[in-house]
N, C-alpha and C positions, 0 to 999 in steps of 0.2 A: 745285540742292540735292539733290534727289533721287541726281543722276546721283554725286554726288560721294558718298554716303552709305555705300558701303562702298571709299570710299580711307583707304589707310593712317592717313590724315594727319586723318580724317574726327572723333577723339577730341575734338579741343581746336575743332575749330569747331562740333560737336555743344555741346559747355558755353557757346560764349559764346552761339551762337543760343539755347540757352534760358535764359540768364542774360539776354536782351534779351525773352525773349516773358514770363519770371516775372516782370519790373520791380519786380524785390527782396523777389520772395512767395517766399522757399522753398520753400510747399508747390504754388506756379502755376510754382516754376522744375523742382521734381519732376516735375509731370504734364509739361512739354515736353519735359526729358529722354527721358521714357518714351515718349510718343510719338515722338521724333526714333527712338529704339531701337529701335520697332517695325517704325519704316521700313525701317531698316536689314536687320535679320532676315526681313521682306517680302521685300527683292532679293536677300539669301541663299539665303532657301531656295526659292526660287521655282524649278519646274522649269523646264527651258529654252524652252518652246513660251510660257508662259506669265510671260515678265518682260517684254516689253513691253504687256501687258495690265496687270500689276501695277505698272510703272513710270505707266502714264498714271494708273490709280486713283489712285495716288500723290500726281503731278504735282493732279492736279484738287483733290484733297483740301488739300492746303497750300496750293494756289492761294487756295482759298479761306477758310481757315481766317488766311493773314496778309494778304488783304485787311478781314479783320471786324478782326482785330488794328491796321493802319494806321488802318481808321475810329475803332478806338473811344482808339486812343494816337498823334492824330498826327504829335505829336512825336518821334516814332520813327524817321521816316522818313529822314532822314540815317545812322544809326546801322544799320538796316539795309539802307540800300543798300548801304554799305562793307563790312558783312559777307555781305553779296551777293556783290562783288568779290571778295572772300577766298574764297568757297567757289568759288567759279567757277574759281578759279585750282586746286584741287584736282585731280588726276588721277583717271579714272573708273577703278575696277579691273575686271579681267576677271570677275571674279565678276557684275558687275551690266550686264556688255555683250556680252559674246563668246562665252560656253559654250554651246553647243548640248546640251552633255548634261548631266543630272541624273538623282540616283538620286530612283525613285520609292517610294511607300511601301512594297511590299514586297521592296527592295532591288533591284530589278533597275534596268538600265541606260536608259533614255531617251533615243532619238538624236534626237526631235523628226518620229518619224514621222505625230504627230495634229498636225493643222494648229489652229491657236488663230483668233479672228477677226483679219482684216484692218485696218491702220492705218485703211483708209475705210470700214468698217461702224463702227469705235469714233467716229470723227469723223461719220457720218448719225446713230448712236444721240446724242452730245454735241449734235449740232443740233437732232433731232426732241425733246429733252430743253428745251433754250432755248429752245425756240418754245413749248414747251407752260407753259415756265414762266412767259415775256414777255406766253403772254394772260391767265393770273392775275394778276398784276402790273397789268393793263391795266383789269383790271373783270371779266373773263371767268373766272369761278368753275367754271361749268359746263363750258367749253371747257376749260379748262386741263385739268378732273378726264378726261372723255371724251378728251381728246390721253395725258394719261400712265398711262391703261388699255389705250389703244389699243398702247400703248410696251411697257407691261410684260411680254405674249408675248414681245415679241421682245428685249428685257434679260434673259428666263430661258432663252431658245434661246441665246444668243450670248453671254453671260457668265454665265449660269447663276445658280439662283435666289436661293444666300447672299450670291451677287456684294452688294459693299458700294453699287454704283449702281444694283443692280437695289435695292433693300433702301431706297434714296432715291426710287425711283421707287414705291414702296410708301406711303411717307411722304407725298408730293408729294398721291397720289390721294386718300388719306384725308382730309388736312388742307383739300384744294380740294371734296369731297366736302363736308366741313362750310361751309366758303366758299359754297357753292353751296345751301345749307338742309338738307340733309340730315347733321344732330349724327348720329345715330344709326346711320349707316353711317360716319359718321369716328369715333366710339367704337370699334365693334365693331373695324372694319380695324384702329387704332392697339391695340386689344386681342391681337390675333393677331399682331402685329405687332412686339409690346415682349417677349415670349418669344424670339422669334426672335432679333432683336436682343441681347439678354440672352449669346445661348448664341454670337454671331460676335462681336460687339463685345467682350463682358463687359459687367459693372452698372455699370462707370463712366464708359463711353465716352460723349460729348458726344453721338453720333447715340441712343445708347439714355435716354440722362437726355433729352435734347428729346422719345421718343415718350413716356416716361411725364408728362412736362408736357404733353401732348395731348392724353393718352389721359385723365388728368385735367380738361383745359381741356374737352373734347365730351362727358365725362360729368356732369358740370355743365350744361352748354347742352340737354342734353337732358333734362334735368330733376331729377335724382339727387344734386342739392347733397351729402347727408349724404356720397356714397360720395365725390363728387369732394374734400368737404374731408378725407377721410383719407386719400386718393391724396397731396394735395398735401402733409397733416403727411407720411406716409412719406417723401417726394421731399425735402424739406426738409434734415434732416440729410446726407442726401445730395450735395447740394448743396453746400451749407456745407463739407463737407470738400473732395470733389474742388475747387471751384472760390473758394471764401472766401465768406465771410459777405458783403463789399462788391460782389462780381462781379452786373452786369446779369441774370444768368440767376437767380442767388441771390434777388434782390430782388425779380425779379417770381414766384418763389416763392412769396414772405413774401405779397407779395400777393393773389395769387386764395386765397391759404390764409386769409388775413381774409377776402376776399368770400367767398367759400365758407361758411365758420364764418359769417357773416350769414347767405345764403342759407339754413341748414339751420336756422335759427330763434333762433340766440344776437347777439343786436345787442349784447350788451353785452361779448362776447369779441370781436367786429368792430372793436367804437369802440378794444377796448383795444389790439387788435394794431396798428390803423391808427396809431393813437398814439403805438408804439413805432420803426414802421416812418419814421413823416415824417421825422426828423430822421436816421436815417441816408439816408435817400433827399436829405435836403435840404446834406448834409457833400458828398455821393458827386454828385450832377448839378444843385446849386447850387438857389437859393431860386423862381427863378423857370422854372425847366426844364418842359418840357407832363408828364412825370412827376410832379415834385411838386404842380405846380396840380393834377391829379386826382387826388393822394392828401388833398390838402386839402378836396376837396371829397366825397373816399369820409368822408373822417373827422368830416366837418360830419352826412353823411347820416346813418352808422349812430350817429353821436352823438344825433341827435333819435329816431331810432326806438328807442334804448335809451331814452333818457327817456320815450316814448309806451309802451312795455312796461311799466318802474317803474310809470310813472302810473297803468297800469290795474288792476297786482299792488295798488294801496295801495287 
């Protein structure tokens, strides 16, 4: 997909693939759009030393981005494998394979006298990456966060520091850092963190809206409910548009934004949001999903400590 992303021909299989990733959301076939286009523009303008570093970001990034897509729309999978074939069939253009030279920013010529890293340092970094992620995964909080510190040196020597995998590996440490007991250094890091993010990605890019659901989620665990339930109303709206009111990421929004709001001492704006929330959680991943059992049971809780508040106010 990638490879094909600036052939000629590249127009009309850019619209159906995001006509199969928006599954008739307009505003989820827009955001695919826009990301297929960025991709695109990525192998455009990429100097020449540096598109096969940009191609694997790439390749890694949609890797993964339409395996979360096959989990979470099975049924999909027929429909895009054929348009798999169809892009495959695509001619790759020399723009995105062959030019050694590019102009650089201040118009001069680039014959690819700086050498970029090697196919096998990107593939030690992609592995030293999966192993560190495989022992969080495994139970190892601690190991995971001390493997992808250990990483992050050498992701800002060798892809340098806005690099979008170093910027993952940032993420990685922070979030295993809280895994690991320490909220308070996954705060801070996801703090420094979501600015950064903000100014490579922009405010709407899917890696900068998950650090400020982080950066929210560890400020809460460290104790500071009020700030984390305004983190999460801000995120909210946000949400909501980039991604729709029904989308997974949306809902569990809605969510820590009700615990939150309990947490900061209103049980009775908790019971109310929990309230609102059940039954679109119960349309969207059915009656009996482990999602909605513990939204029914968030809503049974903050329902009785609202009532233990009343009871006391009277």
């Amino acid at each position: 997909m990638v490879d094909a992303a600036t052939a000629h021909e590249w127009e009309t299989a850019k619209l159906k693939l995001a006509h199969l990733l928006g599954r008739g959301d307009d505003q989820q076939t827009r955001l695919a759009e826009l990301r297929l286009e960025e991709t695109r523009k990525k192998l455009i303008d990429a100097a020449g030393t540096d598109v096969a570093l940009i191609r694997r970001s790439l390749e890694v990034g949609w890797t993964a981005r339409l395996l979360d897509f096959l989990e979470e729309n099975p049924d999909t999978e027929a429909r895009l494998r054929t348009l798999v074939r169809e892009i495959q069939a695509l001619p790759a253009a020399e723009t995105a394979t062959g030019s050694h030279h590019a102009v650089s920013a201040n118009s001069a010529v680039s014959t690819g006298a700086a050498h970029g890293p090697e196919p096998e340092d990107l593939r030690a970094l992609a592995a030293r990456s999966e192993l560190a992620y495989s022992a969080g995964q495994a139970g190892d909080a601690a190991g995971a966060r001390d493997q992808f510190a250990a990483l992050l040196p050498v992701t800002e020597r060798v892809l340098g520091p806005d690099h979008p995998d170093t910027l993952t590996n940032r993420h990685n440490i922070a979030n295993f850092a809280g895994y690991a007991g320490d909220a308070g250094a996954a705060r801070d890091q996801f703090a420094a963190l979501v600015p950064v993010s903000e100014e490579v990605f922009g405010p709407d890019h899917p890696d900068t809206l998950a650090a400020r659901f982080n950066l929210a989620y560890w400020t809460g665990r460290v104790g500071d409910a009020a700030a984390a339930r305004d983190q999460f109303a801000a995120l909210l709206p946000v949400r909501e548009r980039v991604s729709g009111p029904d989308h997974p990421d949306t809902l569990a929004a809605r969510e820590e934004l009700a615990y939150w709001t309990g947490q900061a001492g209103d049980a009775a704006a908790a019971r109310d949001q929990f309230a609102a929330l059940l039954p679109v959680r119960e349309r969207v991943s059915g009656p009996e999903h482990a999602e909605t059992v513990a939204l029914w049971y968030q809503l049974a809780h903050w329902t009785a400590l609202a009532r233990d508040a009343a009871t006391r106010q009277d």
